[in-house]
C-alpha positions as CSV (number, residue, x, y, z in Angstrom):
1,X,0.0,0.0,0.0
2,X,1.0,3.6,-0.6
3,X,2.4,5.9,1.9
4,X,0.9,9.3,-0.2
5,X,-2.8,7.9,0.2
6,X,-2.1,7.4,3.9
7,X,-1.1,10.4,4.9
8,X,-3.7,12.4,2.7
9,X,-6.5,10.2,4.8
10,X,-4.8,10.6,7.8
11,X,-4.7,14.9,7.3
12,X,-8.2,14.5,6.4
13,X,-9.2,13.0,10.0
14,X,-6.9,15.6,11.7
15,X,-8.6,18.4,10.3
16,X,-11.8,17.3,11.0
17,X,-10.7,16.4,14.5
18,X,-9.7,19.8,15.1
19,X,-12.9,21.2,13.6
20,X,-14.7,19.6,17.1
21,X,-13.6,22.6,18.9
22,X,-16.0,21.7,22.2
23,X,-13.4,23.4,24.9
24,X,-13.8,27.0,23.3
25,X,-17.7,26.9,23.7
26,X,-18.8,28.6,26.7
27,X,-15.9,31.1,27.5
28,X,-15.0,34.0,25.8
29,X,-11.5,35.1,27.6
30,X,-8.7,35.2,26.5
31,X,-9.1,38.0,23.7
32,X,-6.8,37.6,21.0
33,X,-5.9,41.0,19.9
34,X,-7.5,42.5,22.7
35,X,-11.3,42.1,21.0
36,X,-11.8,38.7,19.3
37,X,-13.4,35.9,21.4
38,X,-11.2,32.8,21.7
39,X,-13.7,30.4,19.7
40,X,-14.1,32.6,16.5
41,X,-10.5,33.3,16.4
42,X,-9.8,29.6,16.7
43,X,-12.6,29.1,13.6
44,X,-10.8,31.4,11.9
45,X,-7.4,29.9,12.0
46,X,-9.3,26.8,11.4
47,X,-10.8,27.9,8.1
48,X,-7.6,29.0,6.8
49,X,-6.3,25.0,7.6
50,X,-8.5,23.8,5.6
51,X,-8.2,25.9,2.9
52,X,-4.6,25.0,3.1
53,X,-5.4,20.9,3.4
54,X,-7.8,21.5,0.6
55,X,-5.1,23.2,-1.6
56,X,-2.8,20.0,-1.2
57,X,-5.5,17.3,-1.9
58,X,-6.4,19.2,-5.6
59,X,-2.1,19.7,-5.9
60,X,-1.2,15.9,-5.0
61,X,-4.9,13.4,-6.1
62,X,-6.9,15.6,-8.3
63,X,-7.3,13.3,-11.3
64,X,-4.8,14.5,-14.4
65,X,-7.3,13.3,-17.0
66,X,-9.6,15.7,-16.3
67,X,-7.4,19.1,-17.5
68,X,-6.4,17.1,-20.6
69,X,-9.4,18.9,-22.7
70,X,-8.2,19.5,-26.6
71,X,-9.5,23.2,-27.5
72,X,-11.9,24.4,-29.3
73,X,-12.0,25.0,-32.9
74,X,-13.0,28.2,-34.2
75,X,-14.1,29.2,-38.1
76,X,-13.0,32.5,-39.2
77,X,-15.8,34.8,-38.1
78,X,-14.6,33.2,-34.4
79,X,-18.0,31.7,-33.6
80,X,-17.8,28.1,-32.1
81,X,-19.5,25.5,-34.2
């Protein structure tokens, strides 16, 4: 078995681990940055996570055959036919 698919799995249940954030629901201290609560600024570190997790599952296992699309042919006036 592959390592890649492993690990990809394996960051997939990590994120979504840390996307359980039950500890941060009923306090509001400590302020990050002197106004935002604990738990949003903890969603918002989370969101960019994933974005980032997300990035590297289209970069390493999005499937190649799917970009190789042969272009269009156009006539001389440019309209597609």
């Amino acid at each position: 078995m592959k390592l890649k698919p492993i690990l990809l799995t394996a960051l997939v249940a990590v994120v979504y681990v840390l996307h359980q954030d039950s500890w941060n629901w009923k306090r509001a201290d400590p302020l990050i940055f002197g106004f935002l609560p604990i738990g949003l600024a903890y969603q918002a570190a989370y969101s960019v996570v994933a974005a980032v997790m997300m990035a590297v599952l289209v970069r390493t296992v999005w499937p190649k055959h799917l970009e190789d699309v042969e272009p269009e042919n156009k006539n001389r006036e440019g309209d597609r036919r």
